[in-house]
N, C-alpha and C positions, 0 to 999 in steps of 0.2 A: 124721545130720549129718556122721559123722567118713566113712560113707562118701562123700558127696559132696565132701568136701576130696579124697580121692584123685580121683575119677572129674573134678572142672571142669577140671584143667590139660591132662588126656589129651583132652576136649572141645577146647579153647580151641586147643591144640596142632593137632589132628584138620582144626577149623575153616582155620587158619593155610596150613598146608600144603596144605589143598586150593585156597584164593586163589591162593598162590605156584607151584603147579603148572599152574595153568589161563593165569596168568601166562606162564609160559615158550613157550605156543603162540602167544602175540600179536604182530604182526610190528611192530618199531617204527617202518617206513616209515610206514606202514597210520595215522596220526592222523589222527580224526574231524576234518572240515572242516566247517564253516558256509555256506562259499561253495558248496559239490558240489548242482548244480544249481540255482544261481540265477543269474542270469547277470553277467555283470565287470560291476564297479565303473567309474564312469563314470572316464575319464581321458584327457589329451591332452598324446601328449609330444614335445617337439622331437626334431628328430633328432640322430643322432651326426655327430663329423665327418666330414666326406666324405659324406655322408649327403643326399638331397633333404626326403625325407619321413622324417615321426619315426612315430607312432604312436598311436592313437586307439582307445578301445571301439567305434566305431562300424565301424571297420577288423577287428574279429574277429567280424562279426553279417551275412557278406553271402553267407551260402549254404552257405562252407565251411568243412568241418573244420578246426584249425586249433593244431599245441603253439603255447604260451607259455612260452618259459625266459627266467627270472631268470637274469643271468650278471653278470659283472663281472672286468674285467684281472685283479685283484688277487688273485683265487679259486683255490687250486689245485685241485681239486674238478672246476671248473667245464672244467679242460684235461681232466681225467680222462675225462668224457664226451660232450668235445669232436668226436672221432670218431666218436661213434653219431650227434652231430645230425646231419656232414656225410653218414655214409652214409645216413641215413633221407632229408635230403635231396634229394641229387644221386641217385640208385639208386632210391630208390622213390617220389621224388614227392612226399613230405610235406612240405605247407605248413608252415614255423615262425615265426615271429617273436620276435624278442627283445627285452628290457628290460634293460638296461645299469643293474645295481644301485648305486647310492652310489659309484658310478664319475665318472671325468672323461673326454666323452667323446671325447678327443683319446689317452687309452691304448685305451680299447673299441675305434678303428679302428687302433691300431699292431697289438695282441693281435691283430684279427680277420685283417689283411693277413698277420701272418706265421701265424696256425695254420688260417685257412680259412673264410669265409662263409656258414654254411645259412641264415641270415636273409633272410626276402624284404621284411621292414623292421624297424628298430630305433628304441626310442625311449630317449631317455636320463632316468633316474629318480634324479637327483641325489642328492634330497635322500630320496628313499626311501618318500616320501608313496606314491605306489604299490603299493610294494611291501608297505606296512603295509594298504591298502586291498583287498589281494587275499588278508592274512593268513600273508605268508611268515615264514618264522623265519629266512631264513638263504637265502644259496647257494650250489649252486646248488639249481633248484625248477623242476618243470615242471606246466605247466596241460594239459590234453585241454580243449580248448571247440569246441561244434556249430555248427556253422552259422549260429544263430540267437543266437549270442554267450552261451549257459551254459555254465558250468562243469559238466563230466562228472566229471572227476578230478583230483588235484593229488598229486604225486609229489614227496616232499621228498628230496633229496638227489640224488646224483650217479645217474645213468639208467645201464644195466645192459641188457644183450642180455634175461636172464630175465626185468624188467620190460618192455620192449619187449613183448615174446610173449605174457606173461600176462598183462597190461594197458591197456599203453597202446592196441597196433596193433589187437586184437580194437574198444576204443570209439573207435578212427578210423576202419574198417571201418564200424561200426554207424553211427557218426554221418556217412557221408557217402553210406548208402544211403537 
């Protein structure tokens, strides 16, 4: 007995540090999603101003590949990775569409006029219903969806050249062979 008093805490401890160490390899990007391959949530948004068309599920289901970012004026974040959408954009072709988060959509077109447009349509997501419906926490947030309107991938946070490479552009690739 009095051996086991020494030997539980060096256990317990043992145990501890092997969690907390396997921990430290886990990337906080990387949160398990619910949505990763099922396909968006039904939705239909008006557009921004200046805007003709807003934005529909039906609109990310017709053939092709297609990011989704969450953005919003008010984000700084969202300036941060402002320039990968426009190069991924204009440079390589990549369809994107946006959802204008808990924004008013008359700043969403000030912000887009002065820092740049990759959007081939925008819808405005007011009240955020949306954006709770695709399961964002926060923005900015990017989607990968196929062709065929599922969710491939969701990228929480501000988009990163090294995310680009290692993730995103490989299942835009995939999903639009």
């Amino acid at each position: 007995m009095k051996r086991l008093i020494y030997v539980l805490p060096v256990l317990v401890f043992l145990a501890l540090a092997g969690v907390f160490l396997t921990g430290l390899d886990l990337d906080p990007r990387a949160v398990p999603s619910g949505r990763i391959d099922k396909p968006v949530p039904a939705f239909a948004l008006r557009p921004i101003e200046g805007r003709e068309q807003g934005l529909a599920a039906a609109d990310l289901a017709d053939g092709r590949p297609v990011l989704v970012n969450f953005f919003a004026s008010w984000c700084v974040p969202c300036l941060a990775e402002h320039p990968l959408l426009m190069k991924m954009a204009r440079e390589e072709g990549v369809r994107i569409v946006g959802i204008n988060y808990k924004d008013r959509p008359e700043d969403a077109r000030r912000w887009l006029d002065r820092h740049g447009d990759p959007y081939t349509r925008i819808g405005a997501d007011i009240d955020g219903r949306t954006g709770i419906e695709f399961g964002i926490s926060g923005v900015p947030e990017t989607f990968v969806v196929d062709g065929r309107g599922r969710i491939l991938a969701q990228h929480i946070g501000v988009l990163t050249e090294e995310a680009l490479e290692d993730r995103i552009r490989p299942l835009l690739k995939e999903a639009a062979e």
